[in-house]
C-alpha positions as CSV (number, residue, x, y, z in Angstrom):
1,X,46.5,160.9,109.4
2,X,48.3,157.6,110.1
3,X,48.7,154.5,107.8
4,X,44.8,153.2,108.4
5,X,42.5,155.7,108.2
6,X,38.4,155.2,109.0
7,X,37.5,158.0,106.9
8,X,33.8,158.4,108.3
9,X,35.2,159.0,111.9
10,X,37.1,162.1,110.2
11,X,36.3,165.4,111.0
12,X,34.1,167.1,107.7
13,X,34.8,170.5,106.7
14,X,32.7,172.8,104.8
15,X,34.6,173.2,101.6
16,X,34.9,176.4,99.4
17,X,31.8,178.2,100.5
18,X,32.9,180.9,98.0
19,X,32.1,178.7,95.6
20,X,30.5,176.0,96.3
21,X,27.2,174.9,98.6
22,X,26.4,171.5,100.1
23,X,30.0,170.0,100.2
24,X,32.1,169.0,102.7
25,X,35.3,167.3,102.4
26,X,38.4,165.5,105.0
27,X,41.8,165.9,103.5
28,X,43.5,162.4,103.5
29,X,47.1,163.8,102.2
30,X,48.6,166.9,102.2
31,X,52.1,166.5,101.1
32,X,53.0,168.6,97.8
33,X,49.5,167.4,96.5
34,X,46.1,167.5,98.1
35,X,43.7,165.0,98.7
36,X,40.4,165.4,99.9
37,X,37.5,162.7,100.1
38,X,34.7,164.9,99.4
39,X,30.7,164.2,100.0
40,X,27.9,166.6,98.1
41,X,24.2,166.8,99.5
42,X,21.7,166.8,96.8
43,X,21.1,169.3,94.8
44,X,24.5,171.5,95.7
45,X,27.6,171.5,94.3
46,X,30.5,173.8,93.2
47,X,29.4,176.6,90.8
48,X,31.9,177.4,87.4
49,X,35.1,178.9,88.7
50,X,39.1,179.0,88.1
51,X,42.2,177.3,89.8
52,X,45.7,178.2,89.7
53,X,46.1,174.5,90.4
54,X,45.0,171.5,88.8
55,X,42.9,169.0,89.5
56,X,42.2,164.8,89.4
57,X,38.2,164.0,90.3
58,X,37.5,160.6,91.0
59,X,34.0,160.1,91.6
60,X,33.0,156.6,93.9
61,X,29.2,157.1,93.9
62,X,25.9,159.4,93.4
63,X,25.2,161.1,90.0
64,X,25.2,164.5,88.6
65,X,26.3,166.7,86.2
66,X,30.8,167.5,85.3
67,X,31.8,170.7,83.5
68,X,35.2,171.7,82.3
69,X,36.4,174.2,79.6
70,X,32.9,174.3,78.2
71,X,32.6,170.8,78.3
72,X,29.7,168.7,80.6
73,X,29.0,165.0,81.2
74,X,27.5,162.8,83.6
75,X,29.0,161.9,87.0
76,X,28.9,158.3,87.3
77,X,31.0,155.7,89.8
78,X,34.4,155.5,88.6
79,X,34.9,158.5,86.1
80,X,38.0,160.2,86.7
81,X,38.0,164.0,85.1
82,X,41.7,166.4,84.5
83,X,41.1,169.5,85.4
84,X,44.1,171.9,84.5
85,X,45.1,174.7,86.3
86,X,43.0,178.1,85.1
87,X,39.9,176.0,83.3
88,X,36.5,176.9,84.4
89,X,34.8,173.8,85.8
90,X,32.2,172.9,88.1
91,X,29.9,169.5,89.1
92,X,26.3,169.0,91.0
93,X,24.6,166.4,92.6
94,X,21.7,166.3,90.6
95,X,20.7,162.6,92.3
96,X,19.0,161.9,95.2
97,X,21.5,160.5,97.4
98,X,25.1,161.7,98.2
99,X,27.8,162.2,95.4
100,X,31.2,161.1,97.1
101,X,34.5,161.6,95.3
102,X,38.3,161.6,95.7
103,X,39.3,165.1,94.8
104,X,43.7,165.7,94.0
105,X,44.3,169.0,93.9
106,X,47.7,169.4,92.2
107,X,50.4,172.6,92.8
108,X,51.0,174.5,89.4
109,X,49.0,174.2,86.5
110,X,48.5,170.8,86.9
111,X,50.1,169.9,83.5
């Protein structure tokens, strides 16, 4: 990826379909972290798993449901969630339209 990047004429990917259905992502950076713009259809999302890594979710727009260590809230534009490496978490689009955010995956336990 260069220094300007149109990110909708980026090739999507379907992302963790062992645990996850209706997402697709395009990695922006992969250099010791990872980040991924990622776009969920309605009605699909990631299902409650475990990471070695952490993670940093940024979520631009759409609504739906965030879980994390037994926690849940509401997805809304501009909430950010920690995620550390080996708690259970998971998010939906439970909207109508597309739920788009800027997932950073980060090496170790994300501490």
């Amino acid at each position: 990826m260069g220094r300007f990047t149109d990110i909708n004429a980026q090739e999507w990917k379907t992302v963790r379909p062992d645990v996850a259905q209706g997402v697709l992502g395009t990695t922006i950076l992969n250099e010791g972290i990872t980040m991924t713009v990622t776009r969920v259809l309605p009605g699909n999302g990631f299902t409650a798993h475990r990471d070695a890594y952490g993670h940093l979710l940024y979520f631009l727009s759409g609504s739906g449901v965030v879980g994390v260590a037994g926690e849940e809230t509401a997805i809304r534009p501009g909430l950010a969630v920690r995620i550390q490496g080996g708690e259970e978490h998971y998010y939906r689009n439970t909207g109508t339209d597309e739920l788009t955010l800027v997932s950073v995956n980060i090496p170790g336990n994300g501490r």
